[in-house]
C-alpha positions as CSV (number, residue, x, y, z in Angstrom):
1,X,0.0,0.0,0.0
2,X,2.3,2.2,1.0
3,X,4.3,1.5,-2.7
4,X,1.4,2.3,-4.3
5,X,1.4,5.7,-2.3
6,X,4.6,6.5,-3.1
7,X,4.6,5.6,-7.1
8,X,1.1,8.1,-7.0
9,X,3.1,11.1,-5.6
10,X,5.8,10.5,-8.2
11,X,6.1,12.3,-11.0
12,X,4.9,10.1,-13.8
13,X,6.9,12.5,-16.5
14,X,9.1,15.5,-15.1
15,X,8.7,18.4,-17.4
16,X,11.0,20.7,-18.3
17,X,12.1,23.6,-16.4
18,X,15.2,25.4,-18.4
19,X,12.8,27.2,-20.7
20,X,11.5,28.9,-17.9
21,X,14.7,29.1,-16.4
22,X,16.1,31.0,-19.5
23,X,12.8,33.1,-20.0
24,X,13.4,34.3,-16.5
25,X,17.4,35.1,-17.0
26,X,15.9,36.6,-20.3
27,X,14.1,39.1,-18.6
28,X,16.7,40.4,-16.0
29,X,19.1,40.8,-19.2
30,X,16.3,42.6,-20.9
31,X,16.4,45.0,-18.1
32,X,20.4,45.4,-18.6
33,X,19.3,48.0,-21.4
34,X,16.9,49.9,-19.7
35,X,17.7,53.4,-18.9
36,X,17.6,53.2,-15.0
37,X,15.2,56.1,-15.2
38,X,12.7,53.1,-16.2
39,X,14.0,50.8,-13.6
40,X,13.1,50.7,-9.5
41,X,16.7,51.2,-8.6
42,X,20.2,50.6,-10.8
43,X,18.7,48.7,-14.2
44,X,20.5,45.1,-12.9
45,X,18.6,45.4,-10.0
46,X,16.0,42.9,-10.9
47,X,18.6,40.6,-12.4
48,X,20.6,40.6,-8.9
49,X,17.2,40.0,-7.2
50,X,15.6,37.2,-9.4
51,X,18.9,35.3,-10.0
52,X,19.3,34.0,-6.1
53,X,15.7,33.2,-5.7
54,X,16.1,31.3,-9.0
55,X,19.0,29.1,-8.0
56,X,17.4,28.7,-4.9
57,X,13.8,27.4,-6.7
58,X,15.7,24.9,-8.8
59,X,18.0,23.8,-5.7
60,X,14.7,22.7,-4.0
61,X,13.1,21.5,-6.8
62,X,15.9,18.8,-7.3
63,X,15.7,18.3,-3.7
64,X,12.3,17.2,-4.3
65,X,10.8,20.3,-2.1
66,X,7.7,20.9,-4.4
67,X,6.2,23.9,-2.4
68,X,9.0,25.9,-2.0
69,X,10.1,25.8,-5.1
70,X,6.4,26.5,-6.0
71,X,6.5,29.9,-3.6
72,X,10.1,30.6,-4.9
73,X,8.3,30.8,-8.1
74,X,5.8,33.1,-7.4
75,X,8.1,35.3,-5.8
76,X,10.0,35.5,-8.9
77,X,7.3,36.1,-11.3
78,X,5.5,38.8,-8.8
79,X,9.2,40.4,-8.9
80,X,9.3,40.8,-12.4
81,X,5.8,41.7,-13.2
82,X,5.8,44.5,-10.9
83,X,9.4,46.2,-12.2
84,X,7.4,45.7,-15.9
85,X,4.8,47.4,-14.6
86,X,6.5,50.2,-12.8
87,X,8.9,50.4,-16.1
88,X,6.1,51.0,-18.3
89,X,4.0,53.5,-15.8
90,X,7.9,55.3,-16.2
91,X,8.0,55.4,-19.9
92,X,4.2,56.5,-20.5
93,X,4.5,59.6,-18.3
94,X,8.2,60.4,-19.6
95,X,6.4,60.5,-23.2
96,X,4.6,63.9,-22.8
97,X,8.1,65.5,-22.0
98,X,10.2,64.1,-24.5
99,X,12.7,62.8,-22.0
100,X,13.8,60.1,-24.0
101,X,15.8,60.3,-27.6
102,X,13.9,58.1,-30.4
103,X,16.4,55.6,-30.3
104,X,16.1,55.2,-26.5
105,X,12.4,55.3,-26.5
106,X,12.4,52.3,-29.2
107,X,14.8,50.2,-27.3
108,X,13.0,50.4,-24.0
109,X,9.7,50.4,-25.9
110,X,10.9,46.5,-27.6
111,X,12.4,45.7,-24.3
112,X,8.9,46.2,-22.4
113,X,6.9,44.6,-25.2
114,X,9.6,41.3,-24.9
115,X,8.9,41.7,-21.5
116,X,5.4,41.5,-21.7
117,X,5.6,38.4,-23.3
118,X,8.1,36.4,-20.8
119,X,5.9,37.8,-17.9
120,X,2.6,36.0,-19.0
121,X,4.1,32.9,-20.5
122,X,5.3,32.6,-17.3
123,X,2.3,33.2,-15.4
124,X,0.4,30.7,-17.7
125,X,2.6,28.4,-17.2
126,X,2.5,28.2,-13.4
127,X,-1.3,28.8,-13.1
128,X,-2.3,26.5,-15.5
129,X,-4.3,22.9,-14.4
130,X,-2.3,23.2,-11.2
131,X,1.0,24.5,-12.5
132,X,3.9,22.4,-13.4
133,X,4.2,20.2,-10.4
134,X,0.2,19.4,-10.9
135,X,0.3,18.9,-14.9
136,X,3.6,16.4,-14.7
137,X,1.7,14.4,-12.1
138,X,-1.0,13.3,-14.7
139,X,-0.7,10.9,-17.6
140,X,-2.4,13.3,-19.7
141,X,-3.7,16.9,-19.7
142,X,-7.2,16.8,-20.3
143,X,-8.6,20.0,-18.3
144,X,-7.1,23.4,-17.6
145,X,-7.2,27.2,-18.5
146,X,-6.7,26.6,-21.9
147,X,-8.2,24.4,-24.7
148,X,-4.9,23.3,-26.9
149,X,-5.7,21.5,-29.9
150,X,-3.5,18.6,-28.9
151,X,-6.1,17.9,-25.7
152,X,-8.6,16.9,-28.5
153,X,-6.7,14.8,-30.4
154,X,-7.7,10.6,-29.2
155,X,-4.1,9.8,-30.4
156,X,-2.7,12.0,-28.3
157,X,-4.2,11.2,-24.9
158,X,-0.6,11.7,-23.3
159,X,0.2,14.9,-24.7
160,X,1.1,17.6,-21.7
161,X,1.4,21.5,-22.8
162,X,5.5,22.9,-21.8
163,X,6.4,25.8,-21.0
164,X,7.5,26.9,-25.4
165,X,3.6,26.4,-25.4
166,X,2.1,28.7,-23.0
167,X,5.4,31.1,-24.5
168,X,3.4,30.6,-27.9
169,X,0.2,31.7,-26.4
170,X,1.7,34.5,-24.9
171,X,3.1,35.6,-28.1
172,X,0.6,35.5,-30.0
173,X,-1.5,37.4,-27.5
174,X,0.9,40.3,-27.3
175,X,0.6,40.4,-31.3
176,X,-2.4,39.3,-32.6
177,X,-4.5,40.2,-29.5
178,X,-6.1,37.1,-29.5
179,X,-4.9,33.4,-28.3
180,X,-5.5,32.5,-32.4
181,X,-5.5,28.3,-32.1
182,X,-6.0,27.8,-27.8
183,X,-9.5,29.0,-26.7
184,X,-9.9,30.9,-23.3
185,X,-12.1,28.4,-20.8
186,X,-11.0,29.5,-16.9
187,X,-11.8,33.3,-16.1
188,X,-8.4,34.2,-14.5
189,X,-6.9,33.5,-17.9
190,X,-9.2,35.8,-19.6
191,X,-8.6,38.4,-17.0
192,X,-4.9,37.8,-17.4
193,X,-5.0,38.1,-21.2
194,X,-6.9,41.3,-21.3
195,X,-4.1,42.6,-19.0
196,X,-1.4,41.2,-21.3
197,X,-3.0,42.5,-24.6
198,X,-3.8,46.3,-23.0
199,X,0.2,46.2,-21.8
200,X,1.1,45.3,-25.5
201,X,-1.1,47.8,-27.0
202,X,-0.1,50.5,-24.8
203,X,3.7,49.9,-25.7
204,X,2.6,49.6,-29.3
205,X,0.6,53.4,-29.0
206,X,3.7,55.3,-27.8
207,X,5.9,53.7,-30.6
208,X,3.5,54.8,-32.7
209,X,2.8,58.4,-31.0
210,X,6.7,58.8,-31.2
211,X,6.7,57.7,-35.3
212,X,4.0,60.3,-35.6
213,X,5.2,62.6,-33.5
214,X,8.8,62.6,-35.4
215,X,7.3,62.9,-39.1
């Protein structure tokens, strides 16, 4: 009995984790070119703060401490969506002035959209059926936030979504302002991708009100 307990708790297949990893590390080097007048404190702030916690969150996960490396997770995600969103509150009320040269506005304007992206994926990825920890713990995904067109498909009953997926959904959020192939089911995802697509479109307005602006 006891075998049988201890087989249930194991993961059945581990998924993934350095393309979360590297999306993380992606977006403290993404803050490297940031103007520190867009950044809470010197611009590798956030790089120096995420980086620790991150080592930490894969330290335990190997370690086989689920729940703090599920916390150390949050923390890292909460870290870095609220520099994105103190970044961006910066560069929409430097815009009126003119306190940044076109080149500098487009680079931090990119950074910020990239940003965007990496933030959500992220987000998706942990909330999602469970998170991580959850998902690998089933022999298939067959219920969640999302609707991917592989959870339909009888021949492939033990596909589970990665993180390059909910990166895809993310993407194509930020761009097409839509989640194109994966329908929306679970109302925090909704909520979350009406947030996401507002911070894409209002990076996208003060390229364009800086284009405009300069012809």
């Amino acid at each position: 009995m006891r075998q049988t307990s201890a087989m249930a708790d194991r993961p059945i297949q581990a998924e993934p984790r350095w393309p979360a990893i590297l999306a993380v590390l992606a977006t403290g080097g993404l803050y490297l070119v940031l103007p520190e007048r867009l950044t809470p404190g010197p611009n590798w702030l956030l790089l120096g703060l995420i980086t620790p916690l991150l080592v930490l969150a894969v330290v335990s996960h190997r370690a086989g401490n689920a729940r703090l490396s599920y916390i150390l997770g949050f923390c890292i995600s909460g870290l870095i969506t609220l520099a994105m969103v103190w970044s961006l509150g910066c560069l929409i009320a430097g815009l009126p002035g003119k306190r940044q040269p076109a080149p500098e506005l487009l680079r931090s304007a990119v950074a910020l959209w990239t940003t965007n992206i990496l933030v959500f994926a992220s987000w998706y990825w942990r909330l999602d059926a469970g998170g991580p920890f959850a998902r690998e713990r089933r022999a298939s995904h067959t219920e969640g936030a999302f609707l991917f067109p592989q959870m339909t498909m009888h021949t492939r009953s033990a596909w589970r979504p990665g993180f390059i997926d909910y990166l895809f959904l993310a993407f194509n959020t930020s761009t097409a302002f839509s989640p194109t192939d994966v329908p929306v089911l679970s109302r925090w995802a909704k909520v979350l991708m009406m947030v996401q697509s507002s911070i894409s479109l209002s990076t996208l307005a003060i390229l364009a009100a800086r284009a405009i602006n300069i012809l």
